[in-house]
C-alpha positions as CSV (number, residue, x, y, z in Angstrom):
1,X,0.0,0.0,0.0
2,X,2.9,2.3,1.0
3,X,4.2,1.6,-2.9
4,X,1.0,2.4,-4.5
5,X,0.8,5.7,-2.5
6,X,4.3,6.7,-3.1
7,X,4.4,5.8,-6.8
8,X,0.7,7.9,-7.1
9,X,2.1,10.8,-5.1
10,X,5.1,11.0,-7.2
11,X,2.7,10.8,-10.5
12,X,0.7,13.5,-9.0
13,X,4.1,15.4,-8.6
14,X,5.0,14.7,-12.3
15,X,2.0,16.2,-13.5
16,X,2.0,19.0,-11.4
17,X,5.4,19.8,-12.7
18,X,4.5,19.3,-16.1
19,X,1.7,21.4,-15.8
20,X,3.7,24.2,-14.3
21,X,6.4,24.0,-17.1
22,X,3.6,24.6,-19.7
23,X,1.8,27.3,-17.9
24,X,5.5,29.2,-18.0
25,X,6.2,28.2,-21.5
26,X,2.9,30.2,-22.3
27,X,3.7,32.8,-19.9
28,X,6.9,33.5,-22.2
29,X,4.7,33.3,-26.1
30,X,6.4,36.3,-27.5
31,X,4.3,37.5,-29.9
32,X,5.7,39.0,-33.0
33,X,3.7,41.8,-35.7
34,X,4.1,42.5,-39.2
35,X,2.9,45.7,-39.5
36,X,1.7,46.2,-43.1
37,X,1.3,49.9,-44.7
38,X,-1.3,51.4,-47.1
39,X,-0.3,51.5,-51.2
40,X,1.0,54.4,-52.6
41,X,1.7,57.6,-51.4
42,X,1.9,55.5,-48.2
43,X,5.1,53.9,-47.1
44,X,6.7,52.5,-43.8
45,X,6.9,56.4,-42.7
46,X,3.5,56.9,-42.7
47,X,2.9,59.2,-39.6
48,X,-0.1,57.6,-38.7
49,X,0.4,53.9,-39.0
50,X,3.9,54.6,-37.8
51,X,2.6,55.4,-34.2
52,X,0.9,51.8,-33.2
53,X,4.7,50.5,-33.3
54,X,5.8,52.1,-30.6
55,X,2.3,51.1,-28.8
56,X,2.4,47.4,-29.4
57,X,6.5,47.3,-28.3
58,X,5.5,48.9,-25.2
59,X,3.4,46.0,-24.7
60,X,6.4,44.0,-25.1
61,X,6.0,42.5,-28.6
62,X,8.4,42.3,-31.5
63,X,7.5,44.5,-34.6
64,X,8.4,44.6,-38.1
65,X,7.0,47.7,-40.1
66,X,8.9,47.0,-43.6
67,X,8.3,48.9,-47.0
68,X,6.4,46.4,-49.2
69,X,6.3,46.2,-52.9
70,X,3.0,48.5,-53.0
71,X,4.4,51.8,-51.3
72,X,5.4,55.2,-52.9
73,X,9.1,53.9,-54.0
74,X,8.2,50.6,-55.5
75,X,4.8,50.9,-57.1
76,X,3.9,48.3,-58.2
77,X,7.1,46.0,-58.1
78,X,6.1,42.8,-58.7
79,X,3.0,40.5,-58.8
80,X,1.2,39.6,-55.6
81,X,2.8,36.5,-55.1
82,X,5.9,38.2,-54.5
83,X,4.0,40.5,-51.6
84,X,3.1,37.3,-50.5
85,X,6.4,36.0,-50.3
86,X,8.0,39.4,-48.8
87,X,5.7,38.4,-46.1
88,X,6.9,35.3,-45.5
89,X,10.5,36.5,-45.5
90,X,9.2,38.6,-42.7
91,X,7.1,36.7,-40.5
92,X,10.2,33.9,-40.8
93,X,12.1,37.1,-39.7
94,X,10.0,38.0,-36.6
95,X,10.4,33.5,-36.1
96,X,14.3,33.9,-35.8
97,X,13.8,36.9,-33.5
98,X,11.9,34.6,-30.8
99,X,8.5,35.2,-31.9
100,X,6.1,32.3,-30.7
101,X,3.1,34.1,-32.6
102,X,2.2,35.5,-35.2
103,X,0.1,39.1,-35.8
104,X,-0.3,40.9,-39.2
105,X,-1.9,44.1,-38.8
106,X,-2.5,45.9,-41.9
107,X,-3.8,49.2,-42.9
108,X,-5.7,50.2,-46.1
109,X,-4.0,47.8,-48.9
110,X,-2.2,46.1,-46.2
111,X,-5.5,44.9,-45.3
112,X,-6.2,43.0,-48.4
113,X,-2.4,41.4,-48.3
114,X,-2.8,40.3,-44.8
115,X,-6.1,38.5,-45.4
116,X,-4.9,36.9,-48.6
117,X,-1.6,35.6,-46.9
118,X,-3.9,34.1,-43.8
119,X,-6.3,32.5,-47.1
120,X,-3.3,31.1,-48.5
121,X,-2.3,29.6,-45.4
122,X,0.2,31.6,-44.4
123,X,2.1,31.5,-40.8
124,X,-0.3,33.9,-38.7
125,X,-2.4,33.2,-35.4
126,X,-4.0,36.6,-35.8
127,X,-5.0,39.4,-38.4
128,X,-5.5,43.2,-37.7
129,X,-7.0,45.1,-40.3
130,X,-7.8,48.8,-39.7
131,X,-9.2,51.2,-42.0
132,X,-9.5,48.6,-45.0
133,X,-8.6,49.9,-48.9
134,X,-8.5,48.5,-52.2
135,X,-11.4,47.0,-53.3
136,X,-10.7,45.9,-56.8
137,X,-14.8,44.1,-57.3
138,X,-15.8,48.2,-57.1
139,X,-13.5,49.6,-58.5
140,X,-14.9,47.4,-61.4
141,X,-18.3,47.7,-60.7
142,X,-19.3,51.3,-60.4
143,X,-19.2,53.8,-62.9
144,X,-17.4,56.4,-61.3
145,X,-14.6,54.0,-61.1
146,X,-14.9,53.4,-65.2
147,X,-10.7,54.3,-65.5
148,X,-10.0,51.2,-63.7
149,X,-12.4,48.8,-65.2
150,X,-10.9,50.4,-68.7
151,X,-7.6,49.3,-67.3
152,X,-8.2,45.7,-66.0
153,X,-10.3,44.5,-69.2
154,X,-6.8,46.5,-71.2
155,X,-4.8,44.3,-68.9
156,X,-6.9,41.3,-69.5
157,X,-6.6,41.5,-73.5
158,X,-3.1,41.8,-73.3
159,X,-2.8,38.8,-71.6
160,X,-4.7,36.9,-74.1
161,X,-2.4,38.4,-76.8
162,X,0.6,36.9,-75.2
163,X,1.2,40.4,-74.3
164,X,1.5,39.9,-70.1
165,X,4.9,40.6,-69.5
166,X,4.5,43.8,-71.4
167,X,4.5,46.7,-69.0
168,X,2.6,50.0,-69.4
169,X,0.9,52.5,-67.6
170,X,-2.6,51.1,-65.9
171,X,-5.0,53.4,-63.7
172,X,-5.9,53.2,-60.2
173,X,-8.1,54.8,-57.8
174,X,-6.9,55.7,-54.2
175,X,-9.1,57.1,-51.5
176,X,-11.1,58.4,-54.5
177,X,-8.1,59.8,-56.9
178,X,-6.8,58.3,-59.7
179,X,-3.5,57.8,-59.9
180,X,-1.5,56.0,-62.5
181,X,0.3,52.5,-62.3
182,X,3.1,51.6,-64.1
183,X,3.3,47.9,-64.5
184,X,3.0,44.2,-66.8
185,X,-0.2,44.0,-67.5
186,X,-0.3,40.4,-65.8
187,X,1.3,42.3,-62.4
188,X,-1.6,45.1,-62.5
189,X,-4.4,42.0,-63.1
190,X,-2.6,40.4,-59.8
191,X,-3.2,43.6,-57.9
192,X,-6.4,44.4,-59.6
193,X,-8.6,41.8,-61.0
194,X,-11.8,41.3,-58.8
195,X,-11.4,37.5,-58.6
196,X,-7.5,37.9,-57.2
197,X,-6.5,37.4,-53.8
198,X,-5.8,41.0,-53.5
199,X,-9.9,41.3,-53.3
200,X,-11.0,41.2,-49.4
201,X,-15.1,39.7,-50.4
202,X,-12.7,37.0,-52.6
203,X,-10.3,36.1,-49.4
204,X,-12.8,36.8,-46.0
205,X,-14.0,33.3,-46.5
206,X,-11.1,31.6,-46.9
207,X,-9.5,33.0,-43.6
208,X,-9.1,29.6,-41.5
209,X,-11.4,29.6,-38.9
210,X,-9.1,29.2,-36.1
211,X,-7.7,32.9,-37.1
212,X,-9.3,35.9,-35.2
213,X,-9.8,39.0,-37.0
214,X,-10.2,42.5,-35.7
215,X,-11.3,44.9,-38.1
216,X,-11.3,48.2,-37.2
217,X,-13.3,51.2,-39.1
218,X,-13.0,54.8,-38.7
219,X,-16.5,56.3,-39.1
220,X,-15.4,59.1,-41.3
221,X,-13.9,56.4,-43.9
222,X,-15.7,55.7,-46.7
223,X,-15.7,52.2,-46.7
224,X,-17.2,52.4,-43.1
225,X,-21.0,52.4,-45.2
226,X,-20.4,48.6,-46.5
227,X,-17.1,47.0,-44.7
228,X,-19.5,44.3,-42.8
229,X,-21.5,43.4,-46.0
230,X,-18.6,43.7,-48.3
231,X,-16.3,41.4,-46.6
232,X,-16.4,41.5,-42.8
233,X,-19.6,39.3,-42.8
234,X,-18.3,37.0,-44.7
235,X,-15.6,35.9,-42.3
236,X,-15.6,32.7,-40.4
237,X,-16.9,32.8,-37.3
238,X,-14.4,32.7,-34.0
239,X,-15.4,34.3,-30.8
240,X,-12.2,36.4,-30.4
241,X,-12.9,38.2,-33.4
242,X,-14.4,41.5,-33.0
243,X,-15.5,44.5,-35.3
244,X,-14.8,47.8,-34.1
245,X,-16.0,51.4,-35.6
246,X,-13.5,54.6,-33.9
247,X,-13.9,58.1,-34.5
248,X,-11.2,58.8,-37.2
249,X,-10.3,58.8,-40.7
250,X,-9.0,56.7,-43.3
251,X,-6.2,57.6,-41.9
252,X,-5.9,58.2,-38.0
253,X,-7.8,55.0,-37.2
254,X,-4.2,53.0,-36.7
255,X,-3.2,55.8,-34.1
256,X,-6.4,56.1,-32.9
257,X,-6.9,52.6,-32.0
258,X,-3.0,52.2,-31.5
259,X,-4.3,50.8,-27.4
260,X,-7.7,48.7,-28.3
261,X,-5.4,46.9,-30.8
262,X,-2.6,46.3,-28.3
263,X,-5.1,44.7,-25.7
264,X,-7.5,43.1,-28.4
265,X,-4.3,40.9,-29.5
266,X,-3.2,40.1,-26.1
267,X,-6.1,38.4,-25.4
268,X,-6.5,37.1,-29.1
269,X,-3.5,35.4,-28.7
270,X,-3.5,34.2,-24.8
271,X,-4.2,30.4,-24.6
């Protein structure tokens, strides 16, 4: 009987001390962010987006804020599948660093990369997406918007031609501008078609599940009059993820939420 007691007590002691190893180990998750920018003019200097860095260090994670192949000095360099890569590169980055998980938090077209790097099944635990741009399916579907849908069904013929590796100037529209694109006319249809993965109601469902989303809206943004139809409803359902509306801009929301965003992935991340 004294055996039996001594070998249950010493199970008991095992388990305890297994327990208490993993509760440590997920005491120490360092969690690591990619922080994504909007497409050009914007860059990694943008003023606004810029400020949530500082915020999410101070809450001790690591943070990358690179300048990806949509900013002001590279637009458009590449296809997206390169983005996608870039990504990668960095997220791997933010792994060799000591990052246990994984955060992208994107603004405007950094919204649509992060979503379709989670839909391809990219390394990420969580996505952040505030003040969500590019929306390729309306900029093909409404009138006002006719320079674009000019430029993708352009794009599309030259492809068909044998033409795709061609580069020329395409049109764009950016928080209601047009701006022009210079790029191969199968780089621009990566960027712009409205069945690509750069399109957020094309990637929302194919976020896995297990992935929790906070999408955050400024009420004076445009796009804060269809986000939840567009794409936001469309996302699977996980109970961490949350939709929040702020009082900002297209372009204050990321400094304007900078400290909901720190304690939303916090606990989207805790065990």
């Amino acid at each position: 009987m004294r055996s039996q007691l001594t070998r249950r007590l010493i199970t008991l002691a095992l388990l305890a001390a297994t327990a208490l190893l993993g509760g440590i180990a997920q005491a120490q998750d360092k969690i690591g962010v990619l922080m994504l920018h909007g497409k050009s003019p914007g860059n990694n200097n943008d003023p606004n987006m810029s400020r949530l860095k500082p915020v999410l260090e101070g809450a001790g994670m690591l943070v990358l804020y690179p300048d990806m192949p949509w900013s002001r000095g590279r637009y458009l360099d590449g296809n997206w599948d390169k983005a996608m890569a870039e990504m990668a590169t960095h997220v791997q980055s933010l792994r060799s660093q000591g990052a246990t998980k994984i955060v992208i938090a994107g603004h405007s077209m950094g919204v649509p990369a992060a979503m379709g790097f989670a839909a391809r099944g990219g390394d990420v635990q969580a996505l952040v997406l505030l003040a969500p741009g590019h929306v390729p399916a309306r900029y093909y579907a409404f009138q006002q918007n006719t320079s674009v849908r000019e430029s993708v069904d352009e794009a599309r013929k030259l492809v068909a031609a044998g033409k795709g590796d061609s580069r020329e100037r395409f049109n764009d529209i950016n928080q209601g501008k047009q701006q022009p694109v210079a790029a191969t006319a199968k780089d621009y249809l990566s960027y712009f078609d409205p069945a690509s993965d750069a399109e957020m109601s094309v990637t929302a469902p194919r976020i896995p599940p297990g992935t929790p989303v906070l999408t955050v809206v400024g009420d004076e943004d445009g796009i804060s009059k269809y986000a939840k139809p567009y794409f936001a409803d469309k996302l699977p359902a996980n109970p961490k993820s949350q939709y929040l509306e702020v009082k900002a801009t297209h372009l204050t929301t990321p400094v304007v939420a900078s400290e909901a965003v720190a304690q939303w992935i916090k606990v989207a991340t805790a065990p």
